[in-house]
C-alpha positions as a printed Julia matrix, in Angstrom:
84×3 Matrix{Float64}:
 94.98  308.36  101.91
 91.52  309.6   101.02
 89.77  305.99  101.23
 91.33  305.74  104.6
 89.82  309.21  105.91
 86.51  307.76  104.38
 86.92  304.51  106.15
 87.18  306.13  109.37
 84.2   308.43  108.87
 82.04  305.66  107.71
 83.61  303.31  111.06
 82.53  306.39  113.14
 79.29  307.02  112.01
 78.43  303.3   112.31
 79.25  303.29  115.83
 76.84  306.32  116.59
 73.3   304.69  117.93
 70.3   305.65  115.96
 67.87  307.45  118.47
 64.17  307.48  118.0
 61.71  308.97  120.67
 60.42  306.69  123.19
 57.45  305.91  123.33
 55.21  305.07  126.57
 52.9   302.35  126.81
 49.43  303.24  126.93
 46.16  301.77  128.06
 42.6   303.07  128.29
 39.48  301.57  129.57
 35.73  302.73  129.11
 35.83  305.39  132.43
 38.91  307.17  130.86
 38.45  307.81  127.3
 37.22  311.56  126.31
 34.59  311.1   124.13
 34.55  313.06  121.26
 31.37  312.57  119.72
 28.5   311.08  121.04
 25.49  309.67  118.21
 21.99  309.91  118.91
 21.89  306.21  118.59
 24.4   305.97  121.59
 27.58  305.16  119.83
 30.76  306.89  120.7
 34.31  307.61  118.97
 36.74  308.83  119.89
 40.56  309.43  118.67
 43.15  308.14  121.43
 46.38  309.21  119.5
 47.42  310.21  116.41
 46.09  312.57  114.29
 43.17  311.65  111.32
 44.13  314.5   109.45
 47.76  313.76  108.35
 47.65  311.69  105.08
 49.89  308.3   106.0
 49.85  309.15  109.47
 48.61  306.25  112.35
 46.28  306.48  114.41
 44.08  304.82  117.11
 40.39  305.1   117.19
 38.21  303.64  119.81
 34.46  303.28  119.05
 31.55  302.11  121.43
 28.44  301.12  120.0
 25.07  299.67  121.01
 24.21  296.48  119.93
 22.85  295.84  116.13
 24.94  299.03  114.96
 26.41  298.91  111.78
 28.61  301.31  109.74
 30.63  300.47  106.74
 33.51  302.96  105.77
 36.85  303.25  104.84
 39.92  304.96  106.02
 42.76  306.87  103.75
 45.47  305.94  106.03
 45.8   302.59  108.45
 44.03  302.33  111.78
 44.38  300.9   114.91
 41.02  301.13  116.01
 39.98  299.89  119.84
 36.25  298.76  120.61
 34.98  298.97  123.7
């Protein structure tokens, strides 16, 4: 009797969907980023989503730079990372 109680608690759990947030779609051009920092050299970066902060977390980074700029680094975490 009790593997037939558990069968139909397992049978009703499985048929519960899974929900996750949705998530929008999102696009962003030179004119609308907020840049965050601006270098004397001219470069730019911003942070689009995501938070650089939180160990494992994902984010995206966008980055405009002049021509000839070069910067080597790492991150801790991955990175989507958008150059415009």
């Amino acid at each position: 009797m009790h593997w037939l109680i558990a069968i139909i608690i397992n049978l009703a759990l499985l048929t519960v969907p899974a929900t996750e947030p949705t998530k929008t779609a999102q696009a962003w051009d030179a004119k609308s980023i907020t840049w965050q920092k601006t270098d004397a050299d001219g470069s730019k970066w911003a942070v689009l989503e995501g938070r650089t902060d939180v160990p494992g977390e994902a984010f995206t980074y966008a980055a405009f730079v002049p021509a000839g700029f070069h910067d080597f680094h790492s991150h801790g975490s991955d990175a989507r990372v958008a150059v415009v």
